[in-house]
VOPAGU-2260 file (C-alpha; in pm, 1 decimal, decimal comma):
REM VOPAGU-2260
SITE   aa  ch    i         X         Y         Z
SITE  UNK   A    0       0,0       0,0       0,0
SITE  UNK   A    1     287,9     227,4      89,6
SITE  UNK   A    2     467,1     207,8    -237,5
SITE  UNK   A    3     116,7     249,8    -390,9
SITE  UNK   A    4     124,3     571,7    -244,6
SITE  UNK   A    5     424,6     678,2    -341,9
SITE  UNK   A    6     378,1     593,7    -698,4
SITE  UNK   A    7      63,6     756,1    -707,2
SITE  UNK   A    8     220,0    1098,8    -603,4
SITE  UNK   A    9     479,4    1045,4    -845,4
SITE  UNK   A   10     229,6     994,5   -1116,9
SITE  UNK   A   11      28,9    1280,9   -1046,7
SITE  UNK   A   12     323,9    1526,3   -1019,9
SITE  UNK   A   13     398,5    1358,0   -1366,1
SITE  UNK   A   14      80,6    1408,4   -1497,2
SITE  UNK   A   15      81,0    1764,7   -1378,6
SITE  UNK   A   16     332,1    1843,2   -1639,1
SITE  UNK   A   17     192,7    1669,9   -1900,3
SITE  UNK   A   18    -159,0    1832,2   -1864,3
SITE  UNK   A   19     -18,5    2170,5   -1926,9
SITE  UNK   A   20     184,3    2091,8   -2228,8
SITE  UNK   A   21    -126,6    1902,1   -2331,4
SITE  UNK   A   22    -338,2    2246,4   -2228,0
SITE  UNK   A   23    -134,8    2442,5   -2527,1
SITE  UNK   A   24    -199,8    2188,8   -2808,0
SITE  UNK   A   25    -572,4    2185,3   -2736,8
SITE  UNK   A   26    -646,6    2513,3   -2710,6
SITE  UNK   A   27    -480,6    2562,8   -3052,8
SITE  UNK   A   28    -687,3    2274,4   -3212,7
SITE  UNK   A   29   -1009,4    2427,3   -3033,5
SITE  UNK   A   30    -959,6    2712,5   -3278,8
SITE  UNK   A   31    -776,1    2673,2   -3554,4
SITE  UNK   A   32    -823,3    2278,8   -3584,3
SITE  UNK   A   33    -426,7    2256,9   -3642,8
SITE  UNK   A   34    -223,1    2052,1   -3425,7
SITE  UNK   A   35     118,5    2263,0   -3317,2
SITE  UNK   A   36     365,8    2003,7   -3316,1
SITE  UNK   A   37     633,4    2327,0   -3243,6
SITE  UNK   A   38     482,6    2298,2   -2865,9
SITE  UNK   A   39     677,9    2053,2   -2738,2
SITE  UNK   A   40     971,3    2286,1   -2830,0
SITE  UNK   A   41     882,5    2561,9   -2672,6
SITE  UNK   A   42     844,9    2377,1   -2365,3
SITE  UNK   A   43    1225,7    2264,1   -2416,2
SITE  UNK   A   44    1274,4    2619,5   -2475,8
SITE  UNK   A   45    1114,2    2726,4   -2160,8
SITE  UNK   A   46    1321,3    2505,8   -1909,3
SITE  UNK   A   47    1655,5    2626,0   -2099,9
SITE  UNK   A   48    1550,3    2977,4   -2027,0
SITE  UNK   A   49    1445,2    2936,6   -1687,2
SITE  UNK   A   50    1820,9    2750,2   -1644,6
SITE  UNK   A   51    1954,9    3048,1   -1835,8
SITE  UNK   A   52    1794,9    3290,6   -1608,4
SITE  UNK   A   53    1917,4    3074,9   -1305,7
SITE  UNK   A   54    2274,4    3066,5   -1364,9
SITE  UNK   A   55    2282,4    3465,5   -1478,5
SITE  UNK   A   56    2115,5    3524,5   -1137,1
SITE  UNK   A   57    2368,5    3301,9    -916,2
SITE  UNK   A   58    2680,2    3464,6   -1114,7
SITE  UNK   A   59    2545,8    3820,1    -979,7
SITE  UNK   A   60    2537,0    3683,3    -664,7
SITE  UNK   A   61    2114,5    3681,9    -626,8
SITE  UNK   A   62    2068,4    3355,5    -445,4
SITE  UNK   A   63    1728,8    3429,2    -267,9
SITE  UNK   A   64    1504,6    3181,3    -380,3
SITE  UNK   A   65    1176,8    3282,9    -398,6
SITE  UNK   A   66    1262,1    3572,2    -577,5
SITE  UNK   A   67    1495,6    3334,0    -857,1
SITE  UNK   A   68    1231,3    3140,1    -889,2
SITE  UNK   A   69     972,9    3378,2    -947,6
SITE  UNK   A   70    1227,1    3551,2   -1217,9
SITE  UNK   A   71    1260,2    3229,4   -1374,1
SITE  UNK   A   72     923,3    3169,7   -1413,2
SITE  UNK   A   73     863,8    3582,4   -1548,9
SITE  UNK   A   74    1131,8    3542,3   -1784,9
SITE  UNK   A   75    1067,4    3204,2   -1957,7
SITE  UNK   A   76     670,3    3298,3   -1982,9
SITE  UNK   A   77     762,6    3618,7   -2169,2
SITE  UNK   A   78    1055,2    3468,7   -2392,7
SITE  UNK   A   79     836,4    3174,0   -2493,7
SITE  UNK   A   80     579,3    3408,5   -2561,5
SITE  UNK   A   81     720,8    3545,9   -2770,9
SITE  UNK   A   82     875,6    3293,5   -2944,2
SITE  UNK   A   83     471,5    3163,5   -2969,4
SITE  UNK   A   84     357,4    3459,1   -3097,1
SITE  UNK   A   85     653,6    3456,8   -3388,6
SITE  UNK   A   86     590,4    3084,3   -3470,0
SITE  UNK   A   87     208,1    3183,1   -3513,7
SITE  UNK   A   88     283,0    3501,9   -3748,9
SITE  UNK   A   89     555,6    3374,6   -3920,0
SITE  UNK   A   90     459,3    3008,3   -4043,3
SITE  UNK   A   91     116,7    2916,2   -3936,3
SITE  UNK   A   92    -132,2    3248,8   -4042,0
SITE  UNK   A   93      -2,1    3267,0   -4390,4
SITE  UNK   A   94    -106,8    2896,1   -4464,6
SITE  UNK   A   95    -406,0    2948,6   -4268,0
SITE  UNK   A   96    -626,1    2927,4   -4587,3
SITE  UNK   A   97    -451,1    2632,8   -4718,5
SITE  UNK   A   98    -515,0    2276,7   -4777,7
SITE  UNK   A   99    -508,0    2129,1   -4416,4
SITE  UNK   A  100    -170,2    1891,9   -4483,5
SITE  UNK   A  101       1,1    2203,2   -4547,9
SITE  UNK   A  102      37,2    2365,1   -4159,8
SITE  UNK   A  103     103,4    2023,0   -4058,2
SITE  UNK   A  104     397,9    2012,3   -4262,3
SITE  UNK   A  105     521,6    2342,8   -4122,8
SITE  UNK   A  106     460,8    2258,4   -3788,3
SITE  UNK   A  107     691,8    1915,3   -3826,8
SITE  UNK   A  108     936,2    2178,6   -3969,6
SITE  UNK   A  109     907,9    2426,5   -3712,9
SITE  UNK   A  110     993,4    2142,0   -3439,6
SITE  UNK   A  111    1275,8    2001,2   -3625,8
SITE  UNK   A  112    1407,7    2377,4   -3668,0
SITE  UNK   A  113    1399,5    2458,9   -3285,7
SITE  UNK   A  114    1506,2    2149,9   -3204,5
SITE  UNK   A  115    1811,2    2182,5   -3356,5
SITE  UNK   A  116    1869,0    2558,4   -3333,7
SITE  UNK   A  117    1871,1    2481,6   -2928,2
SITE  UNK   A  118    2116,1    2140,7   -2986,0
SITE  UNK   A  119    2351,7    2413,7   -3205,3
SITE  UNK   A  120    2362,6    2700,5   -2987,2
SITE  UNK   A  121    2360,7    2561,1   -2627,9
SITE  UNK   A  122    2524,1    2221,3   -2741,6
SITE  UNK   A  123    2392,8    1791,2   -2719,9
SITE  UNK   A  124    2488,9    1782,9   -2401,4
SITE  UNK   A  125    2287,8    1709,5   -2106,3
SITE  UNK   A  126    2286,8    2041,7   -1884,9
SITE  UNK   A  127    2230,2    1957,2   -1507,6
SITE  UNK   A  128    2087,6    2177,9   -1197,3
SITE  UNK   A  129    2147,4    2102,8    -828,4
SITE  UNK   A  130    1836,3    2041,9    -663,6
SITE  UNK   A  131    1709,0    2370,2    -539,3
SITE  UNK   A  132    1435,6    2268,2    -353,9
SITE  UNK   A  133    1465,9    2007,0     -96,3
SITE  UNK   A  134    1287,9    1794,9     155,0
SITE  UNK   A  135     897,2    1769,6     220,3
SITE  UNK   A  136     646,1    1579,9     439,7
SITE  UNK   A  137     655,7    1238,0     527,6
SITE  UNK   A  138     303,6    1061,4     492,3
SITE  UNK   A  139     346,5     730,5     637,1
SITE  UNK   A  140     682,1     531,5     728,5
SITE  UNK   A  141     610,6     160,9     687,7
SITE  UNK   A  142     785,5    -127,2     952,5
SITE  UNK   A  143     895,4    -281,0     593,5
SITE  UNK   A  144    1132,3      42,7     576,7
SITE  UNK   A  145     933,3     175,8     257,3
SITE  UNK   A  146     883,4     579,8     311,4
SITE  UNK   A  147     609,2     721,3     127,6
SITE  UNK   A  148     672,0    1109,7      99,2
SITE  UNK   A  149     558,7    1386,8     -83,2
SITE  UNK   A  150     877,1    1659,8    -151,9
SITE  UNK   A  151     832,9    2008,6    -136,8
SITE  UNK   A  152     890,6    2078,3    -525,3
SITE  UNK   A  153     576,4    1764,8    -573,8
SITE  UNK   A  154     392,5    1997,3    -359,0
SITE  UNK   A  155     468,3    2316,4    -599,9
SITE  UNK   A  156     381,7    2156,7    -889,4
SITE  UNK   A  157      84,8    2010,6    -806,8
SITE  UNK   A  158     -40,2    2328,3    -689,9
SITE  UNK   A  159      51,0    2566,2    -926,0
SITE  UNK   A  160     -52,9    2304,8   -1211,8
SITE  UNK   A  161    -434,8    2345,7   -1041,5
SITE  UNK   A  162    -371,0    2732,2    -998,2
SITE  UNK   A  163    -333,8    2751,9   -1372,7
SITE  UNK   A  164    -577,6    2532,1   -1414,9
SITE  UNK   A  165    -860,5    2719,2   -1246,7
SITE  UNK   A  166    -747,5    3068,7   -1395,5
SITE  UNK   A  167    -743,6    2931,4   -1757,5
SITE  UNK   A  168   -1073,2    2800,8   -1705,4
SITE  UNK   A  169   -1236,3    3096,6   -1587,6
SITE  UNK   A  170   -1053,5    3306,8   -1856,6
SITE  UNK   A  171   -1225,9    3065,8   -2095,0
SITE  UNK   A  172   -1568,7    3124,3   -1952,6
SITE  UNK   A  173   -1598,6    3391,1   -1797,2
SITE  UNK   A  174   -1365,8    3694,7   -2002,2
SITE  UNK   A  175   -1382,3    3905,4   -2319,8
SITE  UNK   A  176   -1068,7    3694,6   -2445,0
SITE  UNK   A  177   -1213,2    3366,3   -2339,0
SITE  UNK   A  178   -1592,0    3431,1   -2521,6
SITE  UNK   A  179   -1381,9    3527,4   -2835,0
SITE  UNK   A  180   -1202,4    3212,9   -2824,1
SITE  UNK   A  181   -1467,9    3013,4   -2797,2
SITE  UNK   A  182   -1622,6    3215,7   -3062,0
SITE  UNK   A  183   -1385,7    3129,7   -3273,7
SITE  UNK   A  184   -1386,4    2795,8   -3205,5
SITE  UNK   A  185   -1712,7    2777,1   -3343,1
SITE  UNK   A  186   -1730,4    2987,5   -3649,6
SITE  UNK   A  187   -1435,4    3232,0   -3729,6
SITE  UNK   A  188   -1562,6    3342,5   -4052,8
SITE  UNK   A  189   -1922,0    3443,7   -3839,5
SITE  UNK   A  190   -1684,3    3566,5   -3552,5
SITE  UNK   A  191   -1516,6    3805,2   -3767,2
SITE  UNK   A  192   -1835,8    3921,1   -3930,9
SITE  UNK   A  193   -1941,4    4014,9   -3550,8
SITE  UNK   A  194   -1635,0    4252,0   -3493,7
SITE  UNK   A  195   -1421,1    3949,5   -3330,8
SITE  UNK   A  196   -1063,1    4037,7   -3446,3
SITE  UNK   A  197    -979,4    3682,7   -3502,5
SITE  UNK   A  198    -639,8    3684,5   -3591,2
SITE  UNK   A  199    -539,8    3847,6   -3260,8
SITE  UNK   A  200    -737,7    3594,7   -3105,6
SITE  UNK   A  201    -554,5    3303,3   -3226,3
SITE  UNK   A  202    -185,2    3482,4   -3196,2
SITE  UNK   A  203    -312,1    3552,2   -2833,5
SITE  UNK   A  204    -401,6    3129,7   -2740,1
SITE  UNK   A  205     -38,6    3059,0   -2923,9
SITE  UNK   A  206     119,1    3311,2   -2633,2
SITE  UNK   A  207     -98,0    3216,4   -2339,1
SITE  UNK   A  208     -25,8    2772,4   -2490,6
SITE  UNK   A  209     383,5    2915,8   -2480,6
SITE  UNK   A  210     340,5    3038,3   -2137,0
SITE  UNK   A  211     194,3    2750,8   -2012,4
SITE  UNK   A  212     459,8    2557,6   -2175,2
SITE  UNK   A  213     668,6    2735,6   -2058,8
SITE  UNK   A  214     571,3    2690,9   -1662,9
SITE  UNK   A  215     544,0    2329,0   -1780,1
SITE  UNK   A  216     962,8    2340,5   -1878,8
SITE  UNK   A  217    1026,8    2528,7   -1585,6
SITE  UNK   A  218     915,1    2277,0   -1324,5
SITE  UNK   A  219    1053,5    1996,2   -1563,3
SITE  UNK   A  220    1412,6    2138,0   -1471,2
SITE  UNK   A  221    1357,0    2218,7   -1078,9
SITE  UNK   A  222    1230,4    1837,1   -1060,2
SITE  UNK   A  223    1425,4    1622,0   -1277,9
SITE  UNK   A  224    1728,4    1810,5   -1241,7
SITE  UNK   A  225    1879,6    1785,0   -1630,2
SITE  UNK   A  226    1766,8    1894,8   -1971,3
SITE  UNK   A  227    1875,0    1873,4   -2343,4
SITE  UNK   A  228    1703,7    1963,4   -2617,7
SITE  UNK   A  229    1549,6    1617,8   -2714,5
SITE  UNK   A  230    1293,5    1651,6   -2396,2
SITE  UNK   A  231    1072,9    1880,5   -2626,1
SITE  UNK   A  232    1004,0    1612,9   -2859,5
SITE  UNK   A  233     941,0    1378,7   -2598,2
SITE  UNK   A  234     733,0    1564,2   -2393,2
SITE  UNK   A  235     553,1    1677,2   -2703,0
SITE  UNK   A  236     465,4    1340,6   -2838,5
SITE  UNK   A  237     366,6    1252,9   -2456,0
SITE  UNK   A  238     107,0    1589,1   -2381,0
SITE  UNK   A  239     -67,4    1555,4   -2716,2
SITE  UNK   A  240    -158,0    1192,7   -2682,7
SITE  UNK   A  241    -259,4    1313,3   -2335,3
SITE  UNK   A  242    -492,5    1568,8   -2550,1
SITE  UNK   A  243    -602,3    1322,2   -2795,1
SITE  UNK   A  244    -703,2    1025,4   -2471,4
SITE  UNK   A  245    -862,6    1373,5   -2306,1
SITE  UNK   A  246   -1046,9    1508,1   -2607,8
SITE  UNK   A  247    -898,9    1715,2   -2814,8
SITE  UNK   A  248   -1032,7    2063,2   -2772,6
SITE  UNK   A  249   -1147,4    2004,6   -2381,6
SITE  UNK   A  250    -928,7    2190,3   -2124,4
SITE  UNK   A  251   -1039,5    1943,1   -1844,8
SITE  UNK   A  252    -991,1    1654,0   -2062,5
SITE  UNK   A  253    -638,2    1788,3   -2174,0
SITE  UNK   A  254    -519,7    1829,9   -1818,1
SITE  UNK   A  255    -748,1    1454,7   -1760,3
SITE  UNK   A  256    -544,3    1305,7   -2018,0
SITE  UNK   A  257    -211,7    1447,0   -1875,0
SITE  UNK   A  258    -277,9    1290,6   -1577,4
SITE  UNK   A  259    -395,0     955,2   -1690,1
SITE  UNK   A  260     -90,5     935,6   -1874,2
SITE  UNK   A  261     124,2    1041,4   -1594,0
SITE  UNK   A  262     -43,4     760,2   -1352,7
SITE  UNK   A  263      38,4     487,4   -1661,0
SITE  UNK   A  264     361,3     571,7   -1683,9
SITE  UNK   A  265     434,6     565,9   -1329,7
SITE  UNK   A  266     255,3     253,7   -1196,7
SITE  UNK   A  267     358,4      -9,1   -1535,0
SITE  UNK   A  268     721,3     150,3   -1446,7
SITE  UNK   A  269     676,1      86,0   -1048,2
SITE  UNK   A  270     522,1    -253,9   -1107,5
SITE  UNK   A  271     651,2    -390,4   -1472,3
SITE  UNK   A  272     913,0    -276,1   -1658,9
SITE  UNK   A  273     987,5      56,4   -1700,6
SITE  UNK   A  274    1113,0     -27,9   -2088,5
SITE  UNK   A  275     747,6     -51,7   -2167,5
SITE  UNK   A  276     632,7     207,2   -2034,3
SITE  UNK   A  277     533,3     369,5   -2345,2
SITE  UNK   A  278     353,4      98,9   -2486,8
SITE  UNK   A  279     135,1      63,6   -2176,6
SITE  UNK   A  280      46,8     447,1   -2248,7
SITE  UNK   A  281       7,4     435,2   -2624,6
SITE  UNK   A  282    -192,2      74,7   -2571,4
SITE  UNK   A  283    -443,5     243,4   -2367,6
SITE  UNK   A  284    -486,7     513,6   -2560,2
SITE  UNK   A  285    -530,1     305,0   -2850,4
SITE  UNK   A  286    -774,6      99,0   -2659,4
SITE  UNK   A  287    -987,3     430,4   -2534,2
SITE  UNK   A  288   -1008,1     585,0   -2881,5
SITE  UNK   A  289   -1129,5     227,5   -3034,1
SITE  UNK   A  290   -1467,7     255,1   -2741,2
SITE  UNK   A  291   -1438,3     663,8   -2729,5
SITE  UNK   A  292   -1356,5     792,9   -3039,8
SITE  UNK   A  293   -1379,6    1126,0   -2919,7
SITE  UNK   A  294   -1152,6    1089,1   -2598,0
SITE  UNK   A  295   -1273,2    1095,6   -2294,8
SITE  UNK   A  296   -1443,0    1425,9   -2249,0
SITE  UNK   A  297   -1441,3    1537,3   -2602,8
SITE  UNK   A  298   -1743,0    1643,7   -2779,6
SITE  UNK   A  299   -1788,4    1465,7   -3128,3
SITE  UNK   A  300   -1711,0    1720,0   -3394,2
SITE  UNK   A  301   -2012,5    1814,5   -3611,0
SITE  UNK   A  302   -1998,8    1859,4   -3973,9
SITE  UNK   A  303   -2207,3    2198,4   -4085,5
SITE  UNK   A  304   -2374,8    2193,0   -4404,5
């Protein structure tokens, strides 16, 4: 039961980063019906920003935590904002109006491009932090010797992964920005007819999906401790299949999906082998999409006439 435990809040703190990588290709494919296969990249590029940012602090000699970590955070949201906003104007709106194989194409392109712009500037190598963040709260200590803990960084993520959470999902319902989203979602042509400016709409969801990301890439680093710039790819591949087992399009089923995956992941390494851990995930989803074509909380898509 103990190790149960533990696995469990390793999966979840897992899943937590998966769900808001998964959160940026959604909302993209809400509106545009594209998938960005760039996001995964900007999430690498997020976590070597937020190292970036790290070391420049330490060699000025600011070592206060809370206040690194809070500049980390600023920094890599606004740099992989912008680096969103670019990817949007610069090879996804002028194909917009193309055949739909077409942005695909680019996006592959823009994900092998970033990929290897980071490998040529900052190198292949693996680029370690010290832990930053240590200890946390002991749960239950077992007469078998097995420890079940939750550490302070677990703690950070998960919380800040259902902060974002609730504010994205009021912004959604409840703002200006989120109604013209969901507008657009809909109908853009009708949405633009009604005064919705769309294209600012859709380069604003690429900035707020890059932010996310790059909170996602931050809290990679702090809890694994070493990036390079293959984790984008990986991570990509991961939080759009937790999308696609979510529902594409559905915020809770993106961050739903990130979890699942997480727990998969985390439980067939913790009990089987941990070579086939993949398989277990991509087996499932497989398996889900045969009974739920949709995902699990997507909406089936509806063809107007």
């Amino acid at each position: 039961m103990e190790y149960f435990l533990q696995q469990l809040i390793n999966g979840v703190t897992l899943g937590s980063i998966y769900g808001l990588i998964a959160i940026g290709y959604t909302m993209v494919y809400g509106i545009i019906g594209m998938i960005n296969f760039a996001h995964g990249e900007i999430f690498m590029i997020g976590s070597f920003i937020a190292l970036a940012v790290f070391l420049a602090l330490a060699a000025i000699g600011i070592t206060f935590l809370p206040l690194v970590l809070l500049l980390m955070v600023v920094v890599a949201m606004i740099c992989t904002a912008a680096w969103g906003w670019t990817i949007e104007r610069v090879a996804y709106r002028p194909l917009r109006g193309s055949f739909r194989l077409a942005p695909l194409i680019t996006a592959i392109g823009m994900s092998i491009f970033l990929q290897n712009f980071v490998q040529v500037t900052q190198g292949a190598r693996v680029k370690p932090l010290p832990p930053q963040i240590q200890g946390g709260i002991t749960l239950m200590d077992s007469p078998s010797g097995i420890v079940v803990q939750i550490s302070w960084i677990q703690i950070i993520i998960i919380l800040m992964t259902v902060v974002l959470m609730a504010g994205f999902s009021l912004l959604i319902s409840k703002t200006s920005l989120g109604r013209q989203q969901r507008a657009c979602e809909q109908d853009r042509k009708m949405a633009s007819l009604l005064g919705v400016n769309v294209d600012r709409t859709i380069s604003l969801t690429f900035v707020m999906g890059a932010g996310l990301a790059a909170v996602a890439g931050m809290m990679f680093l702090l809890y694994y401790g070493v990036i390079d710039f293959y984790i984008g790819f990986i991570a990509g591949v991961k939080a759009f299949t937790a999308a696609v087992l979510g529902g594409i399009g559905s915020l809770p089923g993106a961050m739903l999906g990130g979890l699942a995956i997480g727990l998969i992941e985390t439980f067939w390494s913790g009990y089987f082998s941990v070579e086939y851990k993949d398989v277990a995930a991509f087996s499932i989803l497989a398996i889900v999409l045969i009974f739920m074509p949709s995902g699990l909380l997507g909406r089936p898509e509806v063809e107007k006439v």
